[in-house]
C-alpha positions in Angstrom: -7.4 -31.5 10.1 -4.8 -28.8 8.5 -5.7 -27.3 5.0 -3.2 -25.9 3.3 -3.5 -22.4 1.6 -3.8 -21.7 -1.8 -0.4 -21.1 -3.6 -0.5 -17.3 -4.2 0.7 -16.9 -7.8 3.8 -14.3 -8.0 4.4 -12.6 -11.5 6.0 -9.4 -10.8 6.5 -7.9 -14.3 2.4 -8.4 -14.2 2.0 -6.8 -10.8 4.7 -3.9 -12.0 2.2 -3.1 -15.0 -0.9 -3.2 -13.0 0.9 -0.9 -10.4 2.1 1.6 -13.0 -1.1 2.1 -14.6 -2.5 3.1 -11.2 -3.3 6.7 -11.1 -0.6 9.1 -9.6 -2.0 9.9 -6.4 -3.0 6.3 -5.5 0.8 5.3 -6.1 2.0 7.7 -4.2 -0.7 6.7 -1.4 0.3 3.0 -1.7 4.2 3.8 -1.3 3.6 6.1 1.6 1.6 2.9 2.8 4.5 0.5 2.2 7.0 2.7 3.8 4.7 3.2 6.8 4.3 -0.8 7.4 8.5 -1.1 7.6 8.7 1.8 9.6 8.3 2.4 13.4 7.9 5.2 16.0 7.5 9.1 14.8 8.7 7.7 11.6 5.8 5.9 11.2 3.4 8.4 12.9 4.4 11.0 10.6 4.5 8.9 7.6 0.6 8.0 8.8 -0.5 11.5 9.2 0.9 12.2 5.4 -1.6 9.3 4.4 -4.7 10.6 6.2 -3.6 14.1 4.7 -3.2 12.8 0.8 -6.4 10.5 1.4 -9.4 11.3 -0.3 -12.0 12.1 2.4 -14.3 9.8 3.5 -17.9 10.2 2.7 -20.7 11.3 5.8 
């Protein structure tokens, strides 16, 4: 028996405000992100190593 998903509910003027009042450095994280998932090879490597740089650190 199939279930179909939920219908994901786009509003992009919404999403644009919630994304500008995210704090500088996590936009900046989350575009680095977004241009790492389209990109491939050292592109991408580098682009990942940027992220791990700007990231905060994690805790021990």
């Amino acid at each position: 028996m199939k279930t179909t998903p939920p219908e994901i509910e786009k509003d992009f003027g919404r999403d644009m405000k919630t994304f500008e009042q995210l704090p500088t450095k996590t936009k900046e994280l989350e575009l680095l992100q977004l241009e790492a998932e389209k990109s491939t090879g050292q592109t991408s490597v580098v682009l990942n190593e940027m992220i791990r740089e700007k990231s905060p650190k994690a805790l021990s």
